[in-house]
PyMOL Python script that loads the backbone (N, CA, C, O; Angstrom):
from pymol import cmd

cmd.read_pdbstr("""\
ATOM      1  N   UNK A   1       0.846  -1.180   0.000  1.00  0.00           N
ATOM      2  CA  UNK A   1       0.000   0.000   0.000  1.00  0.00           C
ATOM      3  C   UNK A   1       0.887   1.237   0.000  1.00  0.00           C
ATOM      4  O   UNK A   1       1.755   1.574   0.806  1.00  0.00           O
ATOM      5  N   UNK A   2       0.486   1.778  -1.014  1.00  0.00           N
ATOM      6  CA  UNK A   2       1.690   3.011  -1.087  1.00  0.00           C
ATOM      7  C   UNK A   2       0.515   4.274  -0.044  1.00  0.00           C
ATOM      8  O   UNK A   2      -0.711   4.331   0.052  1.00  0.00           O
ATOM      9  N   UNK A   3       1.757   5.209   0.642  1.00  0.00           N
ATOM     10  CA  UNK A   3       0.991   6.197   1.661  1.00  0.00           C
ATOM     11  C   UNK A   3       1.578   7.131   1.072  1.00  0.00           C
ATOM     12  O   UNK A   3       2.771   7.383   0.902  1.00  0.00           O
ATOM     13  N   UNK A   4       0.281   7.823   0.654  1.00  0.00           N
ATOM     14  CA  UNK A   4       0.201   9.434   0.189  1.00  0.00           C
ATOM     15  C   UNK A   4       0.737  10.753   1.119  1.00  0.00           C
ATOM     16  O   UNK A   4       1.038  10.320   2.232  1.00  0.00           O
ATOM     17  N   UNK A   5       0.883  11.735   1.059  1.00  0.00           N
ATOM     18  CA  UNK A   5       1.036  12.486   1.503  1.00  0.00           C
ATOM     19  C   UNK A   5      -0.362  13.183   2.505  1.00  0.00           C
ATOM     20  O   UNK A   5      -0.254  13.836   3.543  1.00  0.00           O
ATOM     21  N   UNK A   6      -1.284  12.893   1.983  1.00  0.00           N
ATOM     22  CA  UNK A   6      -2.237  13.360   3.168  1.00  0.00           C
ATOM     23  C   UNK A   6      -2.722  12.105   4.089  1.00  0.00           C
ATOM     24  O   UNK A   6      -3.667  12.267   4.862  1.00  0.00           O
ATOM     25  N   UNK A   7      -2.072  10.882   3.992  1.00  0.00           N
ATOM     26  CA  UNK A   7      -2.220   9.605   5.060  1.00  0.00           C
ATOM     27  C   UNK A   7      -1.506  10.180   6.331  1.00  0.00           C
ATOM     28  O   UNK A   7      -1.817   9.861   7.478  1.00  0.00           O
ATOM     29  N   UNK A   8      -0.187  11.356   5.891  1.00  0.00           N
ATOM     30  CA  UNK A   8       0.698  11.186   6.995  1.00  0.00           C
ATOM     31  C   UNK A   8       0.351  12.261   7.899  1.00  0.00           C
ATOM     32  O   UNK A   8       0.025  13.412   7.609  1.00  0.00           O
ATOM     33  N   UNK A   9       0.490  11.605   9.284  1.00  0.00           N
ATOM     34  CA  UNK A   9       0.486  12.468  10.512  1.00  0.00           C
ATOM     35  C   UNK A   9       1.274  13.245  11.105  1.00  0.00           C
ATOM     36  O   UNK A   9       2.122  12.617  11.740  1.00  0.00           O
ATOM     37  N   UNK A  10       1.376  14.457  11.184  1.00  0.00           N
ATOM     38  CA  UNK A  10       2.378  15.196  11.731  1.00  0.00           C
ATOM     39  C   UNK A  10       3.159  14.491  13.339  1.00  0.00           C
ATOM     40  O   UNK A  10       2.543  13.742  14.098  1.00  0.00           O
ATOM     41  N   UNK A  11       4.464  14.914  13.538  1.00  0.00           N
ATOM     42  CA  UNK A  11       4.758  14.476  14.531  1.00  0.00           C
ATOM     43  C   UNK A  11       6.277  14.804  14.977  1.00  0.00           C
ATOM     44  O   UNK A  11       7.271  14.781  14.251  1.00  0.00           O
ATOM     45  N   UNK A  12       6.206  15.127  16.401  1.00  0.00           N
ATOM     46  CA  UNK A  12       7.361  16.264  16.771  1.00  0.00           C
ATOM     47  C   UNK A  12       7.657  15.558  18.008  1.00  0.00           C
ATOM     48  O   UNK A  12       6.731  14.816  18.335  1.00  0.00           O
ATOM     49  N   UNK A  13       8.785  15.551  18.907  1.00  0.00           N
ATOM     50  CA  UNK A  13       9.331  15.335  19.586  1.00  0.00           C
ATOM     51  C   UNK A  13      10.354  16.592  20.308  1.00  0.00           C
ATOM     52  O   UNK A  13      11.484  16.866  19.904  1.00  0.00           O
ATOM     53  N   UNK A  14       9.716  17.192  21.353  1.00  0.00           N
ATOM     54  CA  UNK A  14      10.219  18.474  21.883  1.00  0.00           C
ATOM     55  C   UNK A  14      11.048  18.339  22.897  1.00  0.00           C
ATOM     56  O   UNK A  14      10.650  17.775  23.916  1.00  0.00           O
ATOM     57  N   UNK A  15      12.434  18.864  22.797  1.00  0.00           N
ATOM     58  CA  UNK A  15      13.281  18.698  24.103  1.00  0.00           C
ATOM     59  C   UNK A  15      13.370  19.614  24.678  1.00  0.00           C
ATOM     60  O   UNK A  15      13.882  20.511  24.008  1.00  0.00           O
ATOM     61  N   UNK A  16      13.107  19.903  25.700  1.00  0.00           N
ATOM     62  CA  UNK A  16      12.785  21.155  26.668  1.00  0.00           C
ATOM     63  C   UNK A  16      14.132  21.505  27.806  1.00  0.00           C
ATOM     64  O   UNK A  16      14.232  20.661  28.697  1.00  0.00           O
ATOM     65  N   UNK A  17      14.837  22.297  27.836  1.00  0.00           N
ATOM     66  CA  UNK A  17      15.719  22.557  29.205  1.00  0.00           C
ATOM     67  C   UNK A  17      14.836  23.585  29.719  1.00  0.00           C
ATOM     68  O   UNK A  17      14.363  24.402  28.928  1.00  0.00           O
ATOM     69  N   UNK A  18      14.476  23.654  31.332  1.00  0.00           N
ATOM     70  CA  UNK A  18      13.811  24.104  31.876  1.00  0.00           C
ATOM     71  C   UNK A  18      14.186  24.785  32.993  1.00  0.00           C
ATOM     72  O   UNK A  18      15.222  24.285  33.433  1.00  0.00           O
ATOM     73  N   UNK A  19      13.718  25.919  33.802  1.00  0.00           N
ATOM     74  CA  UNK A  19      13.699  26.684  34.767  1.00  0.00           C
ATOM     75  C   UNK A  19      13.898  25.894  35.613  1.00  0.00           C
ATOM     76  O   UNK A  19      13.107  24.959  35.490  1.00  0.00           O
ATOM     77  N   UNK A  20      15.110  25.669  37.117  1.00  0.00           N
ATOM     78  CA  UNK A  20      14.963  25.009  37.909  1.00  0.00           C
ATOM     79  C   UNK A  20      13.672  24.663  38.825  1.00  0.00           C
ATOM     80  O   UNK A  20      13.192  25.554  39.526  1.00  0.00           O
ATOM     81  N   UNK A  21      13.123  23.375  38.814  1.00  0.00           N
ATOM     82  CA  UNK A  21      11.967  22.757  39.902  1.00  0.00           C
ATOM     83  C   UNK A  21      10.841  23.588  39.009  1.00  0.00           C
ATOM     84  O   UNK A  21      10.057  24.265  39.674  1.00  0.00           O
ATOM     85  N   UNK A  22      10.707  23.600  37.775  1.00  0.00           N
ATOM     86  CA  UNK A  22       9.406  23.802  37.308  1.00  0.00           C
ATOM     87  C   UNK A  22       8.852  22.750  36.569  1.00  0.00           C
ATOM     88  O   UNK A  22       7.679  22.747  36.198  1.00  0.00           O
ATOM     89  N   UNK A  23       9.639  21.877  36.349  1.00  0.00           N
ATOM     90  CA  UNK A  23       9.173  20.742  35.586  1.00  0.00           C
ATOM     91  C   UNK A  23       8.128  19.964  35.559  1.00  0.00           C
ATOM     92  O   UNK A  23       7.878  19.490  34.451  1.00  0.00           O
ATOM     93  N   UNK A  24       7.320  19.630  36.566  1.00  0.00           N
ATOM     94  CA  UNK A  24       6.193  19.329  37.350  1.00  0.00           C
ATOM     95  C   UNK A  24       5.152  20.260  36.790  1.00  0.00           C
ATOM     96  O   UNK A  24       4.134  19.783  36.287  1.00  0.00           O
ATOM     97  N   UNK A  25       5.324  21.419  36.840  1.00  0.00           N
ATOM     98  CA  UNK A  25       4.382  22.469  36.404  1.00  0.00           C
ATOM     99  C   UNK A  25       4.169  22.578  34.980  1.00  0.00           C
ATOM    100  O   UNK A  25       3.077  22.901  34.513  1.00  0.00           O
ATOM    101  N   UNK A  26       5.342  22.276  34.173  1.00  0.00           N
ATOM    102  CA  UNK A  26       5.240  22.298  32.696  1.00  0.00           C
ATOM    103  C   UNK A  26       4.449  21.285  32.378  1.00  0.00           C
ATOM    104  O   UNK A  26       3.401  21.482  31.762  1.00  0.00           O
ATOM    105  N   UNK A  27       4.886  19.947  32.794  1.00  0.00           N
ATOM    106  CA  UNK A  27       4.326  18.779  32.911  1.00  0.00           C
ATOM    107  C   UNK A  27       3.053  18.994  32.942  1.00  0.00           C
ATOM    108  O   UNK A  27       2.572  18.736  31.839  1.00  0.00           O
ATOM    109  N   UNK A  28       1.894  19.522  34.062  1.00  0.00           N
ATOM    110  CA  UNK A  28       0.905  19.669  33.881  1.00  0.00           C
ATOM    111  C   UNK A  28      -0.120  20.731  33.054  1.00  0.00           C
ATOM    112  O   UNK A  28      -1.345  20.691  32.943  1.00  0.00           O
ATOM    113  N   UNK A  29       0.732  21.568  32.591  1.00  0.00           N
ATOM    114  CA  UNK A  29       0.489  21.831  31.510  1.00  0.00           C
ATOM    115  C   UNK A  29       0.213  21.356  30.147  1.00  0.00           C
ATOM    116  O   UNK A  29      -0.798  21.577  29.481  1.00  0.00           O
ATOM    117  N   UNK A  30       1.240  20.682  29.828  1.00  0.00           N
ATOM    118  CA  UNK A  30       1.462  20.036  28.743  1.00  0.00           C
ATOM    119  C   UNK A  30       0.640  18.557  28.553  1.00  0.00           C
ATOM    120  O   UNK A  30       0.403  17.907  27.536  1.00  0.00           O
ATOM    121  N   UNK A  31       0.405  18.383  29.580  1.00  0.00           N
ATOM    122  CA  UNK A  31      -0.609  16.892  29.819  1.00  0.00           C
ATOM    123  C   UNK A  31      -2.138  17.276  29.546  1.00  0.00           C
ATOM    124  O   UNK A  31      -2.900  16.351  29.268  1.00  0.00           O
ATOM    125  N   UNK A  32      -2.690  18.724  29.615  1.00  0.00           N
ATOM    126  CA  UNK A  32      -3.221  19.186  28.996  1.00  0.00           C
ATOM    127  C   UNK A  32      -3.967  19.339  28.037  1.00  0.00           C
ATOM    128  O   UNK A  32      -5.145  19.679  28.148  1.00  0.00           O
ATOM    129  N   UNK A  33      -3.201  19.037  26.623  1.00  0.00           N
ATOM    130  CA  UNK A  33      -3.622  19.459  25.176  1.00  0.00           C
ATOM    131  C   UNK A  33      -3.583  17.882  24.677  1.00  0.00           C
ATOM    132  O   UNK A  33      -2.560  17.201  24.744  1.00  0.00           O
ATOM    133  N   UNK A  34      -4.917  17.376  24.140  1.00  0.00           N
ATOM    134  CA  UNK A  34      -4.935  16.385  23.211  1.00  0.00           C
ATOM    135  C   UNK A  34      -3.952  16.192  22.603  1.00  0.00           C
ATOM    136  O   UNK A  34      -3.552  15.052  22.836  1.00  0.00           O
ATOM    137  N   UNK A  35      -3.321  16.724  21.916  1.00  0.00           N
ATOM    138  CA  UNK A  35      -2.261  16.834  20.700  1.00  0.00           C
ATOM    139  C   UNK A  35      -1.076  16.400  21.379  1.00  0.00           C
ATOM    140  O   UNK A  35      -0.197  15.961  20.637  1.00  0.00           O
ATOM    141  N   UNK A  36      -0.788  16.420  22.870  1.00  0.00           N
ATOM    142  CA  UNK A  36       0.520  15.890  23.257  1.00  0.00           C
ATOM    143  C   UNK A  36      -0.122  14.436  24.207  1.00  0.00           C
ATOM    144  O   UNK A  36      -0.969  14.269  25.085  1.00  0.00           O
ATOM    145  N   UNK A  37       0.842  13.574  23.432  1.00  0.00           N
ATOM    146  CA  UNK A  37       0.375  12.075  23.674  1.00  0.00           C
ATOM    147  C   UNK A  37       1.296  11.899  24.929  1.00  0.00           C
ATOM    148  O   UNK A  37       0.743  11.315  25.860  1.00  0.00           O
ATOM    149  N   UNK A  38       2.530  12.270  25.128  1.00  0.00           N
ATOM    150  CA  UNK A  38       3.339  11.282  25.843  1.00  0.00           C
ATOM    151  C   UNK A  38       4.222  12.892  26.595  1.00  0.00           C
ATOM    152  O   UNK A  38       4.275  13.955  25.976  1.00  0.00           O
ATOM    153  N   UNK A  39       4.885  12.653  28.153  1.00  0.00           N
ATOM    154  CA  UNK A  39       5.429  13.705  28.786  1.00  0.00           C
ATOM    155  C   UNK A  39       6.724  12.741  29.286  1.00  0.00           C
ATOM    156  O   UNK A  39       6.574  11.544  29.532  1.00  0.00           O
ATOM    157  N   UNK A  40       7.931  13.397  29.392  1.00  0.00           N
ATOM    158  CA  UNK A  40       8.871  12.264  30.230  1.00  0.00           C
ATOM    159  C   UNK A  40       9.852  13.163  30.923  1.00  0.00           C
ATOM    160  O   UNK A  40      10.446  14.021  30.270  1.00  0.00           O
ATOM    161  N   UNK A  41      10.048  13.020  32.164  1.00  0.00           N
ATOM    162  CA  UNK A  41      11.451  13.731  32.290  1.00  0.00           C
ATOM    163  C   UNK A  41      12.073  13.426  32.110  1.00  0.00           C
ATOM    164  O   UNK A  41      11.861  12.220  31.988  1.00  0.00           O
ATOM    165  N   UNK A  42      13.816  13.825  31.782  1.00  0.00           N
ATOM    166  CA  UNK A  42      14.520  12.973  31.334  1.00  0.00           C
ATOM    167  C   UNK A  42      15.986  13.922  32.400  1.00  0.00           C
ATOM    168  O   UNK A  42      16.020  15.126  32.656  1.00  0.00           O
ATOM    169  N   UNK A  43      17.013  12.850  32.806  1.00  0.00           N
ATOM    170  CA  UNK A  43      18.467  12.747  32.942  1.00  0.00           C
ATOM    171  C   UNK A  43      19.522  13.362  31.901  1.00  0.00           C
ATOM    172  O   UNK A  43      20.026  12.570  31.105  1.00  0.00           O
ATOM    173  N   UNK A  44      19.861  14.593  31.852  1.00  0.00           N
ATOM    174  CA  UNK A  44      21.193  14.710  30.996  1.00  0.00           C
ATOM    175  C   UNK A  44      20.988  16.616  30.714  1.00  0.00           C
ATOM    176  O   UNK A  44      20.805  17.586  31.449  1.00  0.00           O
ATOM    177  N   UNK A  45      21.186  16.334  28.883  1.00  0.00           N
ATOM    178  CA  UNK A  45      21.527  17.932  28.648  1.00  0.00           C
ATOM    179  C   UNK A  45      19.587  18.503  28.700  1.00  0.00           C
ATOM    180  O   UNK A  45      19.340  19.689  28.918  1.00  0.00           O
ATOM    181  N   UNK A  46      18.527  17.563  28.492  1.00  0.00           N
ATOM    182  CA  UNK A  46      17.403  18.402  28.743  1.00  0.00           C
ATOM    183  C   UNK A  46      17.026  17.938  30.296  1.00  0.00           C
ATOM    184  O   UNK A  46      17.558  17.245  31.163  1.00  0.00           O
ATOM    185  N   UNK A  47      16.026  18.574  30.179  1.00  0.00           N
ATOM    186  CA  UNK A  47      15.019  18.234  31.499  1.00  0.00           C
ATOM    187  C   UNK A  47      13.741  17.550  31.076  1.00  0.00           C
ATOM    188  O   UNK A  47      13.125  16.899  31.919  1.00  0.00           O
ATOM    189  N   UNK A  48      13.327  17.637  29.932  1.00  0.00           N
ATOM    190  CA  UNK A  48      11.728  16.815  29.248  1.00  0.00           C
ATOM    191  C   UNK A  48      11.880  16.661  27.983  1.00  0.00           C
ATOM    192  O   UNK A  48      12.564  17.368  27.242  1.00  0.00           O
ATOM    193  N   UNK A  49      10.973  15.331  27.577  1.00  0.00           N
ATOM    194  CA  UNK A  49      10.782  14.956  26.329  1.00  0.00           C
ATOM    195  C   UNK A  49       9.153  14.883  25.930  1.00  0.00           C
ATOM    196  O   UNK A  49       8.389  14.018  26.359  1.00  0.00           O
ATOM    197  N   UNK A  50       8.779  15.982  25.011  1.00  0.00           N
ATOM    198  CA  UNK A  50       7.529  15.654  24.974  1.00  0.00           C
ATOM    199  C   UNK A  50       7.248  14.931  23.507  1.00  0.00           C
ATOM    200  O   UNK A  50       8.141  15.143  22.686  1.00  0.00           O
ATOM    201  N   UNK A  51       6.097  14.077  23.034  1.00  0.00           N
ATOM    202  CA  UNK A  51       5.940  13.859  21.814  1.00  0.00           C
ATOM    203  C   UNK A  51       4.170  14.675  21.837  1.00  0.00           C
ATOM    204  O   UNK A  51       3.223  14.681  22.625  1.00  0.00           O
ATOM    205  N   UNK A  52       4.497  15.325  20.391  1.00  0.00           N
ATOM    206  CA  UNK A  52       3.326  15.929  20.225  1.00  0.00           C
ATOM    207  C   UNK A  52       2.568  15.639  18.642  1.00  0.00           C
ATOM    208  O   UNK A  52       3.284  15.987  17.703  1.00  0.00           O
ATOM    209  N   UNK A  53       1.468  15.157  18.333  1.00  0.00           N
ATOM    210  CA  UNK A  53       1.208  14.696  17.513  1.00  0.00           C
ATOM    211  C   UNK A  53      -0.430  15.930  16.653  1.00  0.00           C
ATOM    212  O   UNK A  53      -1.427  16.213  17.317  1.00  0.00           O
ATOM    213  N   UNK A  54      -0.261  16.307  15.466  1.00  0.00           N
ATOM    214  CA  UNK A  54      -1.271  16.521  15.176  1.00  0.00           C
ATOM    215  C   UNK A  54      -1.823  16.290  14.349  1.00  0.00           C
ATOM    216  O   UNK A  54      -1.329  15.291  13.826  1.00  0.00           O
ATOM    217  N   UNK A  55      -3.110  16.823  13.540  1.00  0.00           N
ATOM    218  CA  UNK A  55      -3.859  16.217  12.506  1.00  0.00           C
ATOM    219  C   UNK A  55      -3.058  17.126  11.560  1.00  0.00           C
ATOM    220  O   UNK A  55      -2.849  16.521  10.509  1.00  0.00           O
ATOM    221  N   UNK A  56      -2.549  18.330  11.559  1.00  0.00           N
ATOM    222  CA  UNK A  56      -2.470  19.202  10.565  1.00  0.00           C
ATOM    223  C   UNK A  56      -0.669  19.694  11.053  1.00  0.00           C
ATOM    224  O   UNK A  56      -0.113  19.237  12.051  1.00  0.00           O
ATOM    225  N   UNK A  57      -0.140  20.511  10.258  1.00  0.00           N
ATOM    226  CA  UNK A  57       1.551  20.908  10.316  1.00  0.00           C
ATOM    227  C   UNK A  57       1.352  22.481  11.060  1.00  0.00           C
ATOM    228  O   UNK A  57       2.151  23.083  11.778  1.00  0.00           O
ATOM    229  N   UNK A  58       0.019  22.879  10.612  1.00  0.00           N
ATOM    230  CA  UNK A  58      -0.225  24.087  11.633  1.00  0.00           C
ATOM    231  C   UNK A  58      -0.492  24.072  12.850  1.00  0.00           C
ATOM    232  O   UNK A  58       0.046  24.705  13.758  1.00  0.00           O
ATOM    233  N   UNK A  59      -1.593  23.117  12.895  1.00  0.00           N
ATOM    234  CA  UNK A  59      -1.804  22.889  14.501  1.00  0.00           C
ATOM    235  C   UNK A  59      -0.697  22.526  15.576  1.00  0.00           C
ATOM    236  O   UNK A  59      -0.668  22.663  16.799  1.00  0.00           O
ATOM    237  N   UNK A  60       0.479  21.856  14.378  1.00  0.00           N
ATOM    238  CA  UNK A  60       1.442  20.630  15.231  1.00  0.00           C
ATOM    239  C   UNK A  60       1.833  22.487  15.708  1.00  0.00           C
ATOM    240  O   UNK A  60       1.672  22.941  16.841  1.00  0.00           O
ATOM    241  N   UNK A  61       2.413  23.363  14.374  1.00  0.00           N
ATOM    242  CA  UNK A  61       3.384  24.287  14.267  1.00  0.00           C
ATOM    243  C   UNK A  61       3.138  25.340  15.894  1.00  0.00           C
ATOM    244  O   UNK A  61       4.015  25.679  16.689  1.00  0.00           O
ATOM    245  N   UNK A  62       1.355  25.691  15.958  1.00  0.00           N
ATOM    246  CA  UNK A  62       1.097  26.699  17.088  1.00  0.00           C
ATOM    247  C   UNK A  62       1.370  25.969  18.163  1.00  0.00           C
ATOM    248  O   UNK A  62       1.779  26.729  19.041  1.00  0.00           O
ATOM    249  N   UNK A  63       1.336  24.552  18.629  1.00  0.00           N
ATOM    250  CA  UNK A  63       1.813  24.103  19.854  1.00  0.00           C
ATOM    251  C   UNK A  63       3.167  24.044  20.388  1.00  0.00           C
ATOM    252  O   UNK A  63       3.603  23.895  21.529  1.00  0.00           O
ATOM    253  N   UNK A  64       3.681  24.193  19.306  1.00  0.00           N
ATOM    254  CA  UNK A  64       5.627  23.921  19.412  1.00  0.00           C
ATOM    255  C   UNK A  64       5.658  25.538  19.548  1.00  0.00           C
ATOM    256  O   UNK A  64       6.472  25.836  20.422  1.00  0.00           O
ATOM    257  N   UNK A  65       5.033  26.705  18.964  1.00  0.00           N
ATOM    258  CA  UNK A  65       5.429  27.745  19.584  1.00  0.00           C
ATOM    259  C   UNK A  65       4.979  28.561  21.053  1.00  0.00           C
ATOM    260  O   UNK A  65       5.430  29.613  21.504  1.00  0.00           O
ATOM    261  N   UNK A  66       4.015  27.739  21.556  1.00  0.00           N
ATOM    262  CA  UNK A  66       3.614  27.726  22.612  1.00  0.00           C
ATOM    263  C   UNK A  66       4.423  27.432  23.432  1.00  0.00           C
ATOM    264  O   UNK A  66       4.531  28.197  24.391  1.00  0.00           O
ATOM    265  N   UNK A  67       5.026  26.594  23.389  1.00  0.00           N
ATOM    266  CA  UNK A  67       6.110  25.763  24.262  1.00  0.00           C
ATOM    267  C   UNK A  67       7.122  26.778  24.247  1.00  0.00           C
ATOM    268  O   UNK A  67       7.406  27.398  25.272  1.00  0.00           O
ATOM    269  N   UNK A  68       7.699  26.990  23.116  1.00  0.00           N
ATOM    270  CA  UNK A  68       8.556  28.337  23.105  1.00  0.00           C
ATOM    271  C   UNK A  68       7.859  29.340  23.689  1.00  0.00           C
ATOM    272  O   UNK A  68       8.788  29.987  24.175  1.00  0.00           O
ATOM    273  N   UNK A  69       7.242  29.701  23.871  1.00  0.00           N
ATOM    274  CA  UNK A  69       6.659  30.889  24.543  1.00  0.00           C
ATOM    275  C   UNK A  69       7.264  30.975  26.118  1.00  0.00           C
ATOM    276  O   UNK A  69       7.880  31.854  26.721  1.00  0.00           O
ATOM    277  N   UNK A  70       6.815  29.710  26.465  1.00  0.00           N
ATOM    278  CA  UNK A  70       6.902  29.386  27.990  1.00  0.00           C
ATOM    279  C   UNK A  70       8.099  29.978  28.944  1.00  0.00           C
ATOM    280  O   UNK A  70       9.171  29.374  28.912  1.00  0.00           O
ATOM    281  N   UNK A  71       7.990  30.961  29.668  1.00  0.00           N
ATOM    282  CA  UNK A  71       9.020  31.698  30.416  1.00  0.00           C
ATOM    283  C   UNK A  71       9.831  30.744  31.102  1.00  0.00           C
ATOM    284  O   UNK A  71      11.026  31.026  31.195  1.00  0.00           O
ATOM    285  N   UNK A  72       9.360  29.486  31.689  1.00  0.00           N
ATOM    286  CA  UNK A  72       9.621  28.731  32.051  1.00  0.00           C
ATOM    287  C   UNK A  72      10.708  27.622  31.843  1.00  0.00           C
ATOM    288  O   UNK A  72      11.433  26.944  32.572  1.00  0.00           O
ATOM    289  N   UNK A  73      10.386  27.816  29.970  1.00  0.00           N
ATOM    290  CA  UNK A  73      11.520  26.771  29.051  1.00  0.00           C
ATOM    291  C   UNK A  73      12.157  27.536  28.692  1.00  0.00           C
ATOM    292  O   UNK A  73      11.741  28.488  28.032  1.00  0.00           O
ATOM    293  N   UNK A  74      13.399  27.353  29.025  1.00  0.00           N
ATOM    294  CA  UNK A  74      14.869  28.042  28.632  1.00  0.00           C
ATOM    295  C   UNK A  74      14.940  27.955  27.312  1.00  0.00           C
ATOM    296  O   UNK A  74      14.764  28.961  26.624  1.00  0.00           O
ATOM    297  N   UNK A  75      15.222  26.685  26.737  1.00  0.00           N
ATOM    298  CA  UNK A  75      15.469  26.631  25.081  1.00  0.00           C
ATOM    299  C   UNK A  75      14.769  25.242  25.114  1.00  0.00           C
ATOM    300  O   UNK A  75      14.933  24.346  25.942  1.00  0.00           O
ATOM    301  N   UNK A  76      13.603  25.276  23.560  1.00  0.00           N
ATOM    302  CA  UNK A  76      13.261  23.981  23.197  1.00  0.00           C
ATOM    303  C   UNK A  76      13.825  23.188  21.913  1.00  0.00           C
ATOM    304  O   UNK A  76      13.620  23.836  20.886  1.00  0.00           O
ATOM    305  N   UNK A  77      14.464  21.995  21.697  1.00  0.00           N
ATOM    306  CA  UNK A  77      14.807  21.220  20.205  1.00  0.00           C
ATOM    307  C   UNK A  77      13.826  21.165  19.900  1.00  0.00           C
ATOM    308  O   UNK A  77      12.974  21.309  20.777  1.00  0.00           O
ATOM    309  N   UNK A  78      13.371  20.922  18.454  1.00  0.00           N
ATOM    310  CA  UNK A  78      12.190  20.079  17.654  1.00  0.00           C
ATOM    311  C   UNK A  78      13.111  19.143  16.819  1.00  0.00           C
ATOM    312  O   UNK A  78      14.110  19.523  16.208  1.00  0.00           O
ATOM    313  N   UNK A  79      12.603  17.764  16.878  1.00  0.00           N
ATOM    314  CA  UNK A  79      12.964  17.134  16.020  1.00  0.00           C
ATOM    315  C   UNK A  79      11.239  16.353  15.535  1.00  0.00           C
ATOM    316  O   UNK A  79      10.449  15.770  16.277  1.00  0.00           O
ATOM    317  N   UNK A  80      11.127  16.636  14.070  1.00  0.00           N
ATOM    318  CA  UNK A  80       9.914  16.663  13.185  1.00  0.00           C
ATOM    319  C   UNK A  80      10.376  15.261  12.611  1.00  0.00           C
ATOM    320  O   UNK A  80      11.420  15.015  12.007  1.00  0.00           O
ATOM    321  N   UNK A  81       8.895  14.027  13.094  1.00  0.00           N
ATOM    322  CA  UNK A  81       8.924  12.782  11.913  1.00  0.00           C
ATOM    323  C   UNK A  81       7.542  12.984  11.555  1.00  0.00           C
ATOM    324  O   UNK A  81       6.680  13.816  11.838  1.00  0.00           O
ATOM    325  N   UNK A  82       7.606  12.076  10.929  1.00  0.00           N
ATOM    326  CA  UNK A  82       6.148  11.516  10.506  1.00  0.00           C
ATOM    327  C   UNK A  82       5.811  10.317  10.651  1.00  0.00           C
ATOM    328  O   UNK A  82       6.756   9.529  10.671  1.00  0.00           O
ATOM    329  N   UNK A  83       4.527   9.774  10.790  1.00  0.00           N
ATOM    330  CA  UNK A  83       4.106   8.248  10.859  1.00  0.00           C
ATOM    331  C   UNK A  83       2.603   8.724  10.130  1.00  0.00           C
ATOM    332  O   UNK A  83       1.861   9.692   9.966  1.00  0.00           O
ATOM    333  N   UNK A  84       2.799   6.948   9.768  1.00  0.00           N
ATOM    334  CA  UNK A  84       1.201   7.127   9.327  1.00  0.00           C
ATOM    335  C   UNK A  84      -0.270   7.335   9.900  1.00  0.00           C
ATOM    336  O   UNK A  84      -0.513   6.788  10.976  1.00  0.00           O
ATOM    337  N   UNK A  85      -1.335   8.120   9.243  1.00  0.00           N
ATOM    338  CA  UNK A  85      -2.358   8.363   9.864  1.00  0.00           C
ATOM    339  C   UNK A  85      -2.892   6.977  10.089  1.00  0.00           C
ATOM    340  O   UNK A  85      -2.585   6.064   9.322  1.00  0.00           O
ATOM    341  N   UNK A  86      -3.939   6.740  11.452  1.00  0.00           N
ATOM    342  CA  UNK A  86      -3.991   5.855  11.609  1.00  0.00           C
ATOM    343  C   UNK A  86      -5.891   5.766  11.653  1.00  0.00           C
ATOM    344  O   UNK A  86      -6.454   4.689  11.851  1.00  0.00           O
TER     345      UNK A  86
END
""", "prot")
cmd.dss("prot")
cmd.show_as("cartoon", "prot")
cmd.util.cbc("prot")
cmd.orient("prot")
């Protein structure tokens, strides 16, 4: 089965370094929005891994700048895949 370009689902993976002891708070934030499936803290150069999934590249696009927004998050990575719509 060949997959078209509108089969595929947007999909981002956000690495967050964060404000000391706010992480908890981002966390519940971010647990929040349909569009973010999965929250993790993580050990090393970030503090969180979020995966955020949407129907559309805009919708994915205003949530990833949201996150940037956040006074809270120092600096966020995006690393952008795709999987298929399901």
């Amino acid at each position: 089965m060949m997959v078209q370009w509108g089969d595929i689902m947007p999909m981002a993976f956000v690495l967050m370094k964060c404000d000391k002891d706010t992480e908890n708070r981002i966390i519940q934030n971010l647990e929040d929005s349909d569009c973010i499936t999965e929250v993790q803290p993580t050990i090393g150069h970030y503090d969180l891994v979020a995966k955020f999934t949407s129907p559309n590249m805009d919708d994915l696009n205003e949530l990833i700048e949201q996150v940037q927004r956040d006074d809270r998050v120092r600096s966020a990575k995006v690393l952008l895949g795709i999987s298929e719509a399901v």
